[in-house]
C-alpha positions in Angstrom: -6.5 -7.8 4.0 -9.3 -6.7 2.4 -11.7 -9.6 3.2 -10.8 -9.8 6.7 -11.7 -6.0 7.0 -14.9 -6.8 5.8 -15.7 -9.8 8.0 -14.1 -8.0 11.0 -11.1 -10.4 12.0 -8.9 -8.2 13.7 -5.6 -10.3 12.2 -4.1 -11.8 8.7 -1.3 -13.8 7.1 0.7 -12.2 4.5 3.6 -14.0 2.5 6.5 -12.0 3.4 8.7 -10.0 0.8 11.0 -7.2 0.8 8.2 -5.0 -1.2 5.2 -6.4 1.2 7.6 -5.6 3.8 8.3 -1.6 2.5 4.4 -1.5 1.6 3.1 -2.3 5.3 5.8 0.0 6.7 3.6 2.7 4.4 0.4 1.5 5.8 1.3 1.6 9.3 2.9 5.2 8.5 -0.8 6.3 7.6 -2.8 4.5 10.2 -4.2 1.9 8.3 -2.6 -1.1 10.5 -1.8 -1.3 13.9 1.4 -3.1 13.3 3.1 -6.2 11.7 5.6 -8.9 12.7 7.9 -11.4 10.7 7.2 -15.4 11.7 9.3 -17.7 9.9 7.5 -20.6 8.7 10.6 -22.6 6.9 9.4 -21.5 3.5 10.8 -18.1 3.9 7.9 -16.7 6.5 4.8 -14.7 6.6 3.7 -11.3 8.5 1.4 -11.6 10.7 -1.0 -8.1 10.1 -3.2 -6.7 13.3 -5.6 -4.7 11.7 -7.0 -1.4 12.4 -10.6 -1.3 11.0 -9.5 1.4 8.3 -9.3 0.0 4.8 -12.5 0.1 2.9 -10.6 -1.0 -0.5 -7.2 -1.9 -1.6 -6.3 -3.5 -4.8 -2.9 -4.2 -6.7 -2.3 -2.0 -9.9 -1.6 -4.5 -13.1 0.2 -3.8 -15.2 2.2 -1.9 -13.1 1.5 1.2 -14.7 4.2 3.6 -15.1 3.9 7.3 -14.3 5.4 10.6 -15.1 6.1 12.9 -12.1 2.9 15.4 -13.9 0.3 12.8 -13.8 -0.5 11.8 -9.9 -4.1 13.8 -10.1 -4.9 12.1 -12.9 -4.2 8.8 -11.5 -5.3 9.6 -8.1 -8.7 10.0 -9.8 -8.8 6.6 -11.6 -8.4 4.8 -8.5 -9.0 7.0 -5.2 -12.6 8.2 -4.6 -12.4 11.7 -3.3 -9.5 14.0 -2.3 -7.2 13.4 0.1 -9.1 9.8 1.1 -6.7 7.4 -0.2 -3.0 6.3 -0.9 -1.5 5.5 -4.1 1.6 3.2 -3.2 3.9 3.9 -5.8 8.2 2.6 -6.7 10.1 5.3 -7.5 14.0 5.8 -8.2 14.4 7.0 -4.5 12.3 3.4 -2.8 8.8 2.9 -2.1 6.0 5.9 -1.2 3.3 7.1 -1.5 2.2 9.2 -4.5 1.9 12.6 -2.6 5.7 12.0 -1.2 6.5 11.4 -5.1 4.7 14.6 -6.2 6.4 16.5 -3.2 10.0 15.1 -4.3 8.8 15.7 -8.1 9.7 12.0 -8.8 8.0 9.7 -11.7 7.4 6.2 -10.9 5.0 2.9 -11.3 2.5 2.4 -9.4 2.0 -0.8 -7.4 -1.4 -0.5 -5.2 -3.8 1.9 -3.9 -5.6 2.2 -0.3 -8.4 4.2 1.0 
């Protein structure tokens, strides 16, 4: 998604899974798409993305990193530039969200990507 931010396309391909799936349901949520729709392909299908011009940087966390429910600031500054710019997408007991919906519900978790 990334790339085709950068050279303006205004639509990608994404392999669907149930986590891609739950993670672009968070980016829409926060603005950062327009929208996304399932196309089966007979291999199992892809979304098609229509982007919205917003992401500067996103990136997957490896290892998946895990977190204790005390620690968001400190991870929040290892991968999000400035306050309140940015998501940490995170897995936590309770399904996929975003790290300030993980602090609010005082759940731990591992982190999976980050967006701003």
């Amino acid at each position: 998604m990334k790339t085709h931010e950068m050279v303006g396309q205004e639509r990608c391909t994404v392999r669907a899974t149930k986590l891609v799936k739950d993670v672009l349901g968070l980016l829409k949520k926060h603005r950062y798409l327009r929208e996304f729709t399932f196309v089966e392909n007979g291999k199992g299908g892809i979304f098609d993305v229509a982007l919205d011009g917003r992401i500067n940087n996103c990136g997957v966390v490896k290892p998946r990193t895990a977190v204790k429910r005390t620690d968001w600031a400190r991870w929040e500054q290892q991968f999000i530039p400035g306050v309140g710019v940015g998501l940490l997408i995170v897995s936590t007991p309770q399904g996929i969200m975003t790290n300030s919906d993980a602090d609010e519900q005082k759940l731990g978790g591992r982190l999976l990507a980050y967006i701003y």
